[in-house]
N, C-alpha and C positions, 0 to 999 in steps of 0.2 A: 311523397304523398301518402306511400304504404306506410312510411314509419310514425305518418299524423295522427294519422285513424287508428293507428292501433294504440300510442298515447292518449285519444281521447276517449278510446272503447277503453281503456285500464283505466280511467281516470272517472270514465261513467262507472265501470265495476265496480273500484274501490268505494266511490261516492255511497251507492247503493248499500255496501256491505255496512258502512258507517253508519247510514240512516235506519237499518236493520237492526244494529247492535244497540243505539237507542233506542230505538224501538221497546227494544227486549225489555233495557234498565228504568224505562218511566214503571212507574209506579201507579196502579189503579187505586183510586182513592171512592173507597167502601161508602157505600151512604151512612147518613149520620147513626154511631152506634148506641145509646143507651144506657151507660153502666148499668149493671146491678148490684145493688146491696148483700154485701154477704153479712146474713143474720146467724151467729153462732147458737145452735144447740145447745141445749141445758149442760149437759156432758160437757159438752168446749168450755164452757163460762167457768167450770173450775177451773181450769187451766191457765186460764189471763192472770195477769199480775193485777193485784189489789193496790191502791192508791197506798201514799201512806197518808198516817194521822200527823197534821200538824197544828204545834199546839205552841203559844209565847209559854217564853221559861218564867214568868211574871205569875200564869196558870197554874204552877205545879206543885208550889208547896204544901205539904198536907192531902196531898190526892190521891186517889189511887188511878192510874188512866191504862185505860183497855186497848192492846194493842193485836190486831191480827196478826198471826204466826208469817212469818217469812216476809212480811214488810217492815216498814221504819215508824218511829215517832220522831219525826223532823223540826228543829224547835226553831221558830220564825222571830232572830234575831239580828238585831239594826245589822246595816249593811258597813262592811267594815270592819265587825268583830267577830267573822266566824272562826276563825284561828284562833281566839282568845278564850274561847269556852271550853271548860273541863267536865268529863263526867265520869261519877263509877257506877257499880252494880256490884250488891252480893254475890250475885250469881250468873256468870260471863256465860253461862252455857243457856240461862234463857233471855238474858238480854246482855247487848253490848252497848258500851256508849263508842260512837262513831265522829272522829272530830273532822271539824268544818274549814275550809277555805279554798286558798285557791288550788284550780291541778288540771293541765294543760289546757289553760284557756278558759276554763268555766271558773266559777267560783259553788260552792258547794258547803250548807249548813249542816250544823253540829246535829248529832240526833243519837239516837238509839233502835238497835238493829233487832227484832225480835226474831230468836233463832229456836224456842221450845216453848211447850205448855207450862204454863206455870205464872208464879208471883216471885218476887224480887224486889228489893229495898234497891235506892236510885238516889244517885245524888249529883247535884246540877250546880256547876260554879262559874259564877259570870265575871267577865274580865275586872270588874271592880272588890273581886274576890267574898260575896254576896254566894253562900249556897243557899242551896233551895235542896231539902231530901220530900222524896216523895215515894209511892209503887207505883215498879211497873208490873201491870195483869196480861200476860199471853196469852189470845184467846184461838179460838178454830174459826176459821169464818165462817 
């Protein structure tokens, strides 16, 4: 009989310490929170990255087009021949031509990278071997 009671006093213990330890791990669930908006400061907003310009290669010939420093002119060509588009630049230190297709799992359009202040002669050759010369203009944002 001694040996019952002391199995079911360990078996009340244990029980307890169990319902304790849950206890512990629930979780109180905060009343509803709110987000807030984070509005960036004048100062912050230079810092974010600028969209690029994108412009059809059909657009370019004869043009001059205005590109912000450290973004792209991305050129919105049928789907299917962005590996087929060639480009040059006078001058690779203010613009580069950047070629397009696929590259782990995305597919990704031809463009040109503007890397300095400045102008540049630009030439855009489409898979049916069709150039198109035009400027690129590197501007400040």
């Amino acid at each position: 009989m001694i040996r019952r009671t002391a199995t079911h006093a360990s078996l009340m213990l244990v029980s307890a310490a169990v319902v304790a330890l849950l206890a512990g791990c629930t979780q109180e669930t905060p009343d509803a929170v709110t987000p807030t908006a984070v509005v960036p400061s004048p100062t912050a907003s230079a810092d974010q990255a600028l969209a690029p310009s994108v412009v059809t290669p059909g657009d370019l010939d004869g043009t001059d087009v205005s590109v912000v420093i450290a973004t792209s002119l991305v050129l919105a060509v049928p789907d299917g021949t962005e590996a087929e588009w060639t480009g040059t630049t006078d001058d690779v230190s203010i613009a580069e031509f950047s070629g397009g297709g696929p590259s782990e799992g995305a597919v990704f359009r031809p463009g040109f990278t503007a890397r300095a202040l400045g102008t540049t002669a630009a030439t855009l050759t489409a898979p049916d071997g069709k150039t198109e010369s035009f400027r690129i203009s590197v501007v400040a944002p």
